[in-house]
C-alpha positions, 0 to 999 in steps of 0.5 A: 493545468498542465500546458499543451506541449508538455502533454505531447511529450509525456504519456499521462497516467492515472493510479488509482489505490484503496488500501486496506482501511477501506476509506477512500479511492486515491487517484494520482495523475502523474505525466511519465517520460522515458523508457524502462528504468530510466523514467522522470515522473511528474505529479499533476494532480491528485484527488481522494474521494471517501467511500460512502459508510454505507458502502465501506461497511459492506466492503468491511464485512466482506473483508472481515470473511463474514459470511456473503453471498456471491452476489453481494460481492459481484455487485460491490465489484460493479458497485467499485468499478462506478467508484474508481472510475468517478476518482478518475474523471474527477482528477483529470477534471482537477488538471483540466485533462480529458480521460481519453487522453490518457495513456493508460489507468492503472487500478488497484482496486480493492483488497478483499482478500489476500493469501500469499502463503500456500495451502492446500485445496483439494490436493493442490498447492494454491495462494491466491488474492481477490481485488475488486472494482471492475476494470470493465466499467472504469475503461468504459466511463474514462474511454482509456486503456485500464490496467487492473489485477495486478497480483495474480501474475505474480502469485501465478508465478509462485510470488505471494504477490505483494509487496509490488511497490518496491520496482517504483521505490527503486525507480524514484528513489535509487541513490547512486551514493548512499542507502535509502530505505522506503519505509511505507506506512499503510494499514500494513507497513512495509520496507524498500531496502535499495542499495547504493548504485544498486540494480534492480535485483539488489532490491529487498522489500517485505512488510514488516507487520502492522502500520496503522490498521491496529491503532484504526481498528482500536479508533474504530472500536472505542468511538463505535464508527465515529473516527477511523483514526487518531488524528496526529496520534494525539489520542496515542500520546496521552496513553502509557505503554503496556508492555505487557500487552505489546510483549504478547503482541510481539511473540506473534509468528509473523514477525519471527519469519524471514522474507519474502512475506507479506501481510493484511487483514487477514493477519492484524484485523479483528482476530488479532486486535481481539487476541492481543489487545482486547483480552484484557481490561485497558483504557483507550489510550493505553491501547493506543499508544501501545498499538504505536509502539507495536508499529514503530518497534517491528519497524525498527526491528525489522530494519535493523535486523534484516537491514542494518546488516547489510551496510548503513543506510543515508536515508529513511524516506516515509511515505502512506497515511501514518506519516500524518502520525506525528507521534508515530514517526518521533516513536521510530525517529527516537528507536533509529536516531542513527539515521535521518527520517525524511517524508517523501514529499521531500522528493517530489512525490507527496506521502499520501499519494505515492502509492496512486503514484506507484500503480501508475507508474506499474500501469504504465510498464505493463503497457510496455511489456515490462515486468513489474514485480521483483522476484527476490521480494515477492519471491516469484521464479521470475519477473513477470509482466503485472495486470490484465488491460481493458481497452475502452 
């Protein structure tokens, strides 16, 4: 519990993020103080509350573009909103914090789609990304200023909208001495490159392709819905590599472009594990440890090549669901031993949480009028100020 003097010195904030798994709502309670660049942020609490299965496989075949009427999405949006708003109570429930209370909640929200390359619809240029969970509902259930649709600024302002947490890796981690590298691994992995005493504008970030969304998918398949993951990448290390396999996988366009790019189910989802994996007689385990090595490989790859150039680099800081994968992590630690791999727990802020963490923090500067996104990452004209506020 958090005493009184230190909540009337410091704006409380709550973010709230489901990921491209689709498995569950994380909700961070963070106490944030300072003004711009120059912020402390403390963690308070933290909860992550399961989808129901029922639930997450109607967000699955959503996600998957199978066929839905627009009426299954809206309920699922209000249906979301009652989900996210219940993970915001109940981390402030955690601190023993009332809602009312807080400054602001920042909500992700859930990703059903995202395209961030332009195409053409009747004639015009259009990207365009579709997050749900209605802000409406968690604003009226926590009686709280809520910050919500934090990509459509961007990609408004010709950015592929993500990826947004490179700002908050530049706030928390910057290093007026060395290098850091935030390495996120999500369903999607993803880069933070800061240099050392760097501003803001020096900041490169881009996601380099698939973090575990390959190997769940394979979980997913070979157990029939009984796991969604492989516990420490146990199962993964029994296998053998295919190099066969993880070459083809390797030749996929995404990885030849250059940044700004960003990635999700709708590059490395079903299609992509039926095409690359899945075209061809393998045990489990082969598939797995390849799928590993598919990750630890782009991620090294990507860092070498469109990192390592740039200077050497003090630290590798993880953080997201793969740093529970210890064989994951010994892959990429073995591919880069030139350079230390730290989890960001080391800095304060847990690996699992960091990006709760983060839509708090993006949150809490939309409420100021600041921009959230880096333009020289998403690839935007400008820097915009992220989100739409519901006030309760």
């Amino acid at each position: 519990m958090m005493p009184d003097h230190a909540r009337r010195k410091q704006r409380l904030a709550v973010g709230l993020m489901s990921g491209t798994s689709l498995d569950a709502v994380d909700a961070a309670l963070v106490a944030i103080s300072g003004a711009g660049d120059k912020i402390r942020v403390c963690r308070v609490a933290f909860v992550t509350m399961p989808y129901p299965a029922a639930v997450r496989r109607r967000l699955l075949s959503v996600a998957r573009g199978e066929p839905v009427a627009a009426g299954e999405i809206s309920q699922l949006n209000f249906l979301l909103g009652a989900l996210f708003a219940d993970a915001a109570i109940a981390v402030c429930r955690r601190a023993q914090v009332k809602p009312e209370k807080l400054f602001v909640v920042g909500s992700h929200g859930q990703t059903i789609y995202h395209q961030g390359v332009t195409t053409t619809e009747s004639g015009r240029r259009i990207c365009s990304t579709l997050q749900i969970a209605e802000p409406a509902v968690i604003a009226e259930r926590t009686r709280a200023p809520v910050v919500a649709d934090f990509r459509a600024a961007d990609l408004a302002a010709d950015g592929q909208g993500a990826p947004l947490v490179p700002l908050v890796d530049y706030l928390l981690l910057r290093d007026p001495r060395e290098s850091v590298v935030a390495l996120n691994l999500g369903g999607i992995a993803n880069v933070t490159v800061i240099p050392a005493d760097a501003s803001a504008g020096d900041v490169i970030g881009f996601d380099t392709g698939p973090g575990n969304m390959v190997m769940d998918g394979l979980v997913r398949r070979f157990t029939h819905g009984r796991r969604s993951y492989d516990p420490g990448g146990s199962w993964a290390s029994r296998g053998k590599l295919l190099e066969d396999v993880l070459s083809k996988a390797l030749s996929f366009p995404f990885f030849r472009l250059r940044p700004p790019k960003t990635a999700g189910r709708e590059q490395f989802g079903d299609a992509f594990l039926q095409k690359y994996f899945l075209s061809r007689p393998a045990t489990f385990h082969d598939l797995l440890c390849t799928a590993n090595e598919l990750t630890a490989r782009t991620v090294v790859d990507a860092i070498r090549r469109r990192v390592r150039s740039k200077g050497s680099i003090g630290r590798i800081v993880v953080s997201g669901g793969g740093a529970r994968n210890r064989y994951l992590i010994d892959r990429i630690a073995s591919l880069s031993p030139e350079t230390p791999l730290k989890l960001s727990d080391e800095f304060g802020f847990p690996s699992q949480e960091k990006e709760a963490i983060a839509f708090a923090i993006l949150a809490d500067r939309t409420m100021h009028g600041l921009s959230g996104n880096l333009p020289r990452v998403t690839g935007a004209r400008r820097s915009v100020v992220l989100g739409k506020v519901v006030r309760s």
